[in-house]
C-alpha positions in Angstrom: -0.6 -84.0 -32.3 2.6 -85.6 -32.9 3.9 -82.8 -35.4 3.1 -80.3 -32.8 4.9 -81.7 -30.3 7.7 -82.0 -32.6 7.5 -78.3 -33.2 7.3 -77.4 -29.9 10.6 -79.5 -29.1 12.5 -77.7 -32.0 11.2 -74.3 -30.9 12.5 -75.0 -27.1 15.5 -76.6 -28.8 15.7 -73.4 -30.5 15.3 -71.0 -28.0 17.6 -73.3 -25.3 21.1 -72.7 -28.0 19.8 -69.0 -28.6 20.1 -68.5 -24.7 23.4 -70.6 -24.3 24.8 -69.0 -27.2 24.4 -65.7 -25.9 25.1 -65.8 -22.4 28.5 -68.1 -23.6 29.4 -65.3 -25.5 28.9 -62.8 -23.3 30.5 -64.7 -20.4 33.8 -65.2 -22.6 34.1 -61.7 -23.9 32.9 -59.9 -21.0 34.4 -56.6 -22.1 33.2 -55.1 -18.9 35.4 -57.2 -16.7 31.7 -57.7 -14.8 32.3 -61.6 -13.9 35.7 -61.0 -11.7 38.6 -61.5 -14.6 39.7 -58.5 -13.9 42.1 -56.4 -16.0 45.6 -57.4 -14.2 47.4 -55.5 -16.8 46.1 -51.7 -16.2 46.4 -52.7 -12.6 50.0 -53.6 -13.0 50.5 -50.6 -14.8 49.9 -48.6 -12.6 51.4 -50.2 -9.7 54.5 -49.3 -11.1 54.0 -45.8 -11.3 52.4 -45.5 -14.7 49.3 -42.8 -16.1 46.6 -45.1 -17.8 44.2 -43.2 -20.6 42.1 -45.2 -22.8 38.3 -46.4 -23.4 38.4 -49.3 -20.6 39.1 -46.5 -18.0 35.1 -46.4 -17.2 34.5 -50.0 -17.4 33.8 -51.5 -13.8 36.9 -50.3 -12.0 36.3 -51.6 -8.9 36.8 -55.1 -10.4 38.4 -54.4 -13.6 41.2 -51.9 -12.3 40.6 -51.4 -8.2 40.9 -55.0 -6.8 44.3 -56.2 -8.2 45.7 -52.7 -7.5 44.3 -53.3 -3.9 45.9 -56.6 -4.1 49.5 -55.6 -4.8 48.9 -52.9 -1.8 52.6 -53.8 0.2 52.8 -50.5 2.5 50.4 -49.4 5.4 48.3 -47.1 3.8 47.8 -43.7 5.0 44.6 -42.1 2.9 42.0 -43.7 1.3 39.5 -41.6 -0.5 36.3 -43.0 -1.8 33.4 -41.2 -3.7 31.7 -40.7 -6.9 33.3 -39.1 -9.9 32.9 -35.6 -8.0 35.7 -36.7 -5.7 38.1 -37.7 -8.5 40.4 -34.5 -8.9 41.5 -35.0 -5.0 45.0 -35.0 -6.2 47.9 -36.3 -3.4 49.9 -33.1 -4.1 46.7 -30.8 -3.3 46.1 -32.5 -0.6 48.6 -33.2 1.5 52.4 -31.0 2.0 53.8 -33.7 3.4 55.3 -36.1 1.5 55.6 -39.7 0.8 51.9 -40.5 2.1 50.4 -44.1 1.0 47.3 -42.8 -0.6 44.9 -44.0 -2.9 41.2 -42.9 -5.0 38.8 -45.2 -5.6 36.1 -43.5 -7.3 32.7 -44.8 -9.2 30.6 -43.0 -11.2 27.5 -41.9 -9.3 28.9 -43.9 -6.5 26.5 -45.5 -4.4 26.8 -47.2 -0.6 27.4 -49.9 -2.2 30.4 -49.1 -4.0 32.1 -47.7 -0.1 31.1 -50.8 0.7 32.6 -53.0 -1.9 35.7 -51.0 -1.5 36.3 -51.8 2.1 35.5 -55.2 2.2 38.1 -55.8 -0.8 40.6 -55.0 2.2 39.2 -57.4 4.2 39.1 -60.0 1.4 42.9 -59.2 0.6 43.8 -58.6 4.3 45.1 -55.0 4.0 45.2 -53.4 6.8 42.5 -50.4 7.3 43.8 -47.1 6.2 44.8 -44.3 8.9 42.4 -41.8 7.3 39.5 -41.9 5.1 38.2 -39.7 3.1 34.7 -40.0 2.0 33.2 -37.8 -0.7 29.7 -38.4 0.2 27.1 -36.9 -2.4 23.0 -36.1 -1.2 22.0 -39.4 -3.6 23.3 -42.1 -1.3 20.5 -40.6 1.4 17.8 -42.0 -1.5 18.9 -44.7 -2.6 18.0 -48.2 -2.3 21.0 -50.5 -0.9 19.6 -52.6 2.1 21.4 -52.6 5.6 22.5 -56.3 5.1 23.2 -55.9 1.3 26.0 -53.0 3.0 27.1 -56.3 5.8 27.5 -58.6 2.9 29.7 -56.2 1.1 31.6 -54.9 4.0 32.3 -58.8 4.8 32.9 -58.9 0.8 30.2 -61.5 0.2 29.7 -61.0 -3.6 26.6 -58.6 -4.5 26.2 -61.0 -8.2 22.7 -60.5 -9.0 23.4 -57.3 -11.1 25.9 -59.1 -12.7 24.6 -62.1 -14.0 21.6 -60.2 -15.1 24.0 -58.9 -18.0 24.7 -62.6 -19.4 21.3 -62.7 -21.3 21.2 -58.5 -21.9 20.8 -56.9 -24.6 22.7 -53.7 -24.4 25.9 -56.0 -22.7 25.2 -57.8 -26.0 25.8 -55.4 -28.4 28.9 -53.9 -26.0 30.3 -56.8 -26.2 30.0 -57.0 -30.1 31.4 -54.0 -30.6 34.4 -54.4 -28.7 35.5 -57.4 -30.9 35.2 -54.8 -33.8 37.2 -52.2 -32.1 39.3 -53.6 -30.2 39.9 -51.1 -26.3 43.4 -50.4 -26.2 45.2 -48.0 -23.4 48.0 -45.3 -23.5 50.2 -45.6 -20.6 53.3 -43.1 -19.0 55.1 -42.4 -16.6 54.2 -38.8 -17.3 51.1 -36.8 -16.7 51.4 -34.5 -19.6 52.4 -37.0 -22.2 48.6 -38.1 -22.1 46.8 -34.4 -21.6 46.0 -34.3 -25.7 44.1 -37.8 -25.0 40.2 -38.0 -25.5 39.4 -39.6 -22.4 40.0 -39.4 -18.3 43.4 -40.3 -17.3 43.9 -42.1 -14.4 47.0 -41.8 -12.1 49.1 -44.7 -10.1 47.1 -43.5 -7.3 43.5 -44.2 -8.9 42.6 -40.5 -8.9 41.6 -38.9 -12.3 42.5 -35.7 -14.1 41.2 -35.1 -17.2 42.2 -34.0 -20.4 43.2 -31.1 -21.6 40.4 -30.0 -24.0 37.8 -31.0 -20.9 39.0 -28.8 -18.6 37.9 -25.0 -19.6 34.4 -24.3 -20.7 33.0 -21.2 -21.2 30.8 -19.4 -19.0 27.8 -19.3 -21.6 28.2 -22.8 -22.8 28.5 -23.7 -18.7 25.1 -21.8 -18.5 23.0 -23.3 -21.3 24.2 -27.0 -19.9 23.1 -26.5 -16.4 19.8 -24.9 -17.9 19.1 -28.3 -20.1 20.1 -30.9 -17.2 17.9 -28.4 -14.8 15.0 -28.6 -17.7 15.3 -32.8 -17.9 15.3 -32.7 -14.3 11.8 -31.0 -14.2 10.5 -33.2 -16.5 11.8 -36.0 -15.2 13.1 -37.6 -11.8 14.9 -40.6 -13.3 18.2 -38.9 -12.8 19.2 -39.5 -9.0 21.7 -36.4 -9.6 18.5 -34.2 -9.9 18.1 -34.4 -6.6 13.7 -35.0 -6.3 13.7 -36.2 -3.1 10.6 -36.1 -1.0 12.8 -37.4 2.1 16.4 -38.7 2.9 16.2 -42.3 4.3 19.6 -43.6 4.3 21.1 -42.3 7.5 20.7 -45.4 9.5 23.1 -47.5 6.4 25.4 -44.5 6.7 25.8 -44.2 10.3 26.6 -48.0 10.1 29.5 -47.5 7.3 31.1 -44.5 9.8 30.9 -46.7 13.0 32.6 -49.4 10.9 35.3 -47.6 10.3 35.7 -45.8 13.7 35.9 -49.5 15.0 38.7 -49.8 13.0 40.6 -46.9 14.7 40.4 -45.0 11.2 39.5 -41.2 11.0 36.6 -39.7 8.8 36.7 -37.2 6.9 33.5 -36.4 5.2 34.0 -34.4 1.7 31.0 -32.4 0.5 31.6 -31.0 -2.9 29.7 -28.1 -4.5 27.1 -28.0 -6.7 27.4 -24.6 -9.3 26.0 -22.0 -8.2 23.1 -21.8 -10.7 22.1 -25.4 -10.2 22.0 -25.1 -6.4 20.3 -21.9 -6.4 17.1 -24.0 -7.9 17.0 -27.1 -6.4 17.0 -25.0 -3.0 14.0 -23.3 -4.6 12.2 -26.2 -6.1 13.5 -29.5 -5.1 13.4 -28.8 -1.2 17.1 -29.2 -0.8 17.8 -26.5 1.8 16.6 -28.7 4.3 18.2 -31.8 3.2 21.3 -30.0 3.3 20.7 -28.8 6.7 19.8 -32.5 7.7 23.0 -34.1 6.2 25.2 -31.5 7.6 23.5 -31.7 11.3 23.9 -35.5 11.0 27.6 -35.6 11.1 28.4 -33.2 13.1 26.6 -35.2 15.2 28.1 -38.4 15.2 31.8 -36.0 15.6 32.8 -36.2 11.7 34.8 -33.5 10.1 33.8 -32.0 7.2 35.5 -30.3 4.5 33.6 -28.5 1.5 30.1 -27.4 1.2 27.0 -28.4 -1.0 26.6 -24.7 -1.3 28.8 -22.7 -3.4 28.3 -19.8 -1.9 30.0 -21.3 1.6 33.4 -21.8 -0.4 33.2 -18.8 -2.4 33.1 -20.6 -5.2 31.7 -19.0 -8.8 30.1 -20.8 -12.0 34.0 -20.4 -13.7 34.6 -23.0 -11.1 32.9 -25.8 -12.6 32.3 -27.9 -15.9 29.3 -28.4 -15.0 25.9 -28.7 -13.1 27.6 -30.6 -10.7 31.6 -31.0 -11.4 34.2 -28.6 -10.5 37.3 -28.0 -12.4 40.3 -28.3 -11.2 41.0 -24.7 -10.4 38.0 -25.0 -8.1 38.9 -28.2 -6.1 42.2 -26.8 -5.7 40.8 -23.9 -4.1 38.6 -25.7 -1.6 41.5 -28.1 -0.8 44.3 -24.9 -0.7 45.2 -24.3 3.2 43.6 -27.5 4.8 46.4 -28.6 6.1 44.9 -32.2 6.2 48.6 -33.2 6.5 47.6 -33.0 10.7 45.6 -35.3 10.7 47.8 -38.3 9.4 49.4 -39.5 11.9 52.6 -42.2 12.0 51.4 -45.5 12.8 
């Protein structure tokens, strides 16, 4: 009895450094930037006017690179836009004719609620005052997903959303990130130039957090375009793991939503929904298959019923947009944003403060 109670102690023993060890590590490496030690430098950077390329672009930004570039925010800002990575290429000189506009990107990935949400309450937390006008690229997955009324409250009143978070301390895949990164160590390129970085291998992002990327990304051609959106259109019939496929049996997020656009009409600030395209191809089947004719109809009645402007289309077909447009399923080039954006003259609706 006694030598099995001794085992047992040295196996708990065991597995008690095992865990310590690991979430330690993890912790002090943290090459995510996911525990708030945010990456001051990039930030910095780009405050003063510099491009950033490099492999930590992708990594968190709304902690690693967003929140200290919120924090040195000095000026009134004029436009704020805030979507997934479909809203990156929103460009200040395509968008506006006027010049010397405060604005800012702040995009995430697949952007969820809850990264609108994060973003805004970091002005609250840093006491920044609301921009004039906000953009919001707002794609058909935030309808479906899962973010709770008061999880959008706590964020909005920036009370941390940690559990995700501290989930990674003890992670596998986090673990083996993190490992890596001691071998190969993440540097950045930085300029003061656009075109000095175009040759780079990875997304460059600009002094106002909007993203261009580089050079060899941004032509494909029309038959490799074609066999791309035929494979993600393939996975997506076998499979509705990818949110982006767009499976919905219903929307449900209009309530959370409405909430985020009353916030801000609170707060004086004008909305401006952005809807971007998906290529043509793509959309042409999930209106088919996936039911999405009438979720389009039933995002686009809902704000033009609670007064928001909208600029863009889900449909292609509305902007008279082609498949030489995109990159992708559901990215447009650059060429193709500029062409939606071309003549909007949002310039009107900025008004001095």
């Amino acid at each position: 009895m006694k030598k099995y109670l001794k085992w047992t102690r040295g196996v708990l023993a065991s597995a008690c450094i095992i865990f310590l060890s690991i979430t330690g590590f993890n912790y002090y490496v943290d090459s995510f930037n996911i525990f708030n030690k945010s990456n001051t430098s990039i930030a910095q950077d780009m405050h003063n006017d510099f491009y950033i390329t490099g492999d930590n672009i992708d990594s968190n930004r709304v902690s690693n690179i967003y929140e200290p570039l919120i924090r040195n925010i000095k000026d009134n800002i004029d436009v704020l836009a805030i979507g997934s990575s479909r809203t990156m290429l929103l460009h200040k000189n395509i968008l506006f004719e006027k010049g010397g506009l405060e604005y800012y990107n702040f995009t995430d990935g697949t952007a969820q609620l809850r990264h609108y949400a994060k973003i805004l309450g970091l002005l609250n937390k840093h006491n920044i005052a609301f921009p004039h006008t906000v953009i919001l690229g707002l794609d058909p997955w935030i309808f479906n997903e899962q973010a709770s009324l008061s999880q959008i409250k706590a964020l909005l009143d920036n009370h941390s959303d940690n559990e995700f978070n501290y989930s990674q301390l003890f992670n596998y895949e986090y673990t083996k990130i993190n490992l890596l990164s001691l071998i190969n160590q993440k540097q950045y390129s930085k300029s003061k130039y656009l075109q000095d970085l175009k040759n780079s291998k990875n997304i460059i992002i600009s002094p106002d957090g909007d993203m261009y990327y580089p050079e060899r990304n941004n032509k494909i051609s029309l038959n490799k375009l074609l066999q791309n959106v035929k494979m993600r259109l393939k996975k997506c019939d076998e499979s509705n793991g990818d949110t982006r496929c767009i499976k919905y049996k219903k929307l449900n997020k209009f309530i959370e939503v409405k909430f985020i656009l009353n916030y801000l009409k609170e707060r004086n600030v004008n909305i401006v929904v952005y809807l971007a395209p998906f290529e043509p191809t793509f959309y042409n089947y999930i209106t088919r298959h996936y039911n999405f004719t009438k979720h389009n109809n039933n995002i686009v009645s809902f704000f033009r019923e609670n007064n928001i402007k909208i600029i863009g289309s889900y449909n292609p077909d509305n902007l008279n947009l082609s498949s030489d447009d995109f990159l992708n399923s559901i990215h447009l080039n650059q060429d193709g944003v500029n062409s939606i954006f071309r003549n909007m003259q949002l310039d009107k609706y900025i008004k001095s403060r």
